[in-house]
C-alpha positions as CSV (number, residue, x, y, z in Angstrom):
1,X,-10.3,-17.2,-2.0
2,X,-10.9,-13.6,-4.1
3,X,-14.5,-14.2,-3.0
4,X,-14.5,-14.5,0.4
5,X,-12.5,-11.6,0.4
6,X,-14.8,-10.2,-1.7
7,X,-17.5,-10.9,0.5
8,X,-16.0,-9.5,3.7
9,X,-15.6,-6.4,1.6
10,X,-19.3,-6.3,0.9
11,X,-20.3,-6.9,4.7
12,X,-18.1,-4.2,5.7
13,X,-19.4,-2.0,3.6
14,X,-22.8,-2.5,5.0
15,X,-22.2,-1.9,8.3
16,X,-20.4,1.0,7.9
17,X,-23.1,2.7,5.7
18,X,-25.5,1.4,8.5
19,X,-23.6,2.6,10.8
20,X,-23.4,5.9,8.9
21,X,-27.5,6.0,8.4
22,X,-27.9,5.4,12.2
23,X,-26.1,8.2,13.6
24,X,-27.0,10.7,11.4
25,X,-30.6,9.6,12.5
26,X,-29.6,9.2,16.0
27,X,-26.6,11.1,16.9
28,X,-28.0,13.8,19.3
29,X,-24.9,16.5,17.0
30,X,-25.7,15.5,13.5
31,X,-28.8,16.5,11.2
32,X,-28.3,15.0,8.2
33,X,-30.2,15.1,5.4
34,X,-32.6,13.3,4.1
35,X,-30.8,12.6,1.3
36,X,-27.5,11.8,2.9
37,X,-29.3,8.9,5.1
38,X,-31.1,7.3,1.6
39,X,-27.7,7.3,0.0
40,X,-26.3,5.0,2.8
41,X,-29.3,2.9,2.5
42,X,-29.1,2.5,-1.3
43,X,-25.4,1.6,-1.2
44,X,-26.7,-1.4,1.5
45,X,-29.0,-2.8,-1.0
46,X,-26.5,-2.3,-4.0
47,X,-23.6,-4.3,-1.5
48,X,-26.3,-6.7,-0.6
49,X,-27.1,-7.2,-4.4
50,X,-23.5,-8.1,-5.4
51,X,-23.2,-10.5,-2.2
52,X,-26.2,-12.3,-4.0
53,X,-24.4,-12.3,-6.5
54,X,-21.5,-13.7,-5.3
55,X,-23.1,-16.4,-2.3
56,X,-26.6,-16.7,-3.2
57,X,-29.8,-15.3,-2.1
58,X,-30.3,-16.8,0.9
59,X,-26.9,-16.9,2.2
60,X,-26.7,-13.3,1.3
61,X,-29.8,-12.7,3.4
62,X,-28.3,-14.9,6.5
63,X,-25.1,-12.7,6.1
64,X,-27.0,-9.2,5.9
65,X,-28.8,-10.2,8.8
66,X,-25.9,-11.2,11.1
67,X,-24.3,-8.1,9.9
68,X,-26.7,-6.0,11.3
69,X,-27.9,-8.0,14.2
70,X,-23.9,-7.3,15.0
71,X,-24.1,-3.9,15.7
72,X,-25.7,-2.6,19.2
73,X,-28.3,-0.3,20.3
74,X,-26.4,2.3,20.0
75,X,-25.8,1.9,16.1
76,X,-21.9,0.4,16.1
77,X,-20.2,-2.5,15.6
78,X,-19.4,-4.1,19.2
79,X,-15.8,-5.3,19.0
């Protein structure tokens, strides 16, 4: 059970350092860096690594996928 947990963890994660990466890209008030948007990236793919880990490559692919096909246009998860 640890590892579904574990893996809800991991997706949330992602989106929120998506999330993060798309409105300081976006967001008409913020200019971030550069560096600030390749940091959220890398901690995706390091989150996506240990959902491999944990589910398997192509499940983790499915779930990193629905993840991000979650949030809208405007870069946010649509509750």
């Amino acid at each position: 059970m640890e590892s579904k947990s574990e893996v809800a963890n991991l997706l949330e994660s992602i989106r929120l350092s998506y999330e993060a990466a798309h409105r300081a890209l976006y967001a008409p008030s913020i200019t971030a860096p550069h560096e600030f948007i390749t940091e959220r990236m890398e901690h995706m793919h390091n989150a996506h690594s240990q959902l491999k880990t944990l589910v398997g490559e192509h499940e983790a692919m499915r779930l990193f996928n629905q993840t991000l096909d979650a949030i809208g246009e405007n870069g946010t998860h649509d509750d």
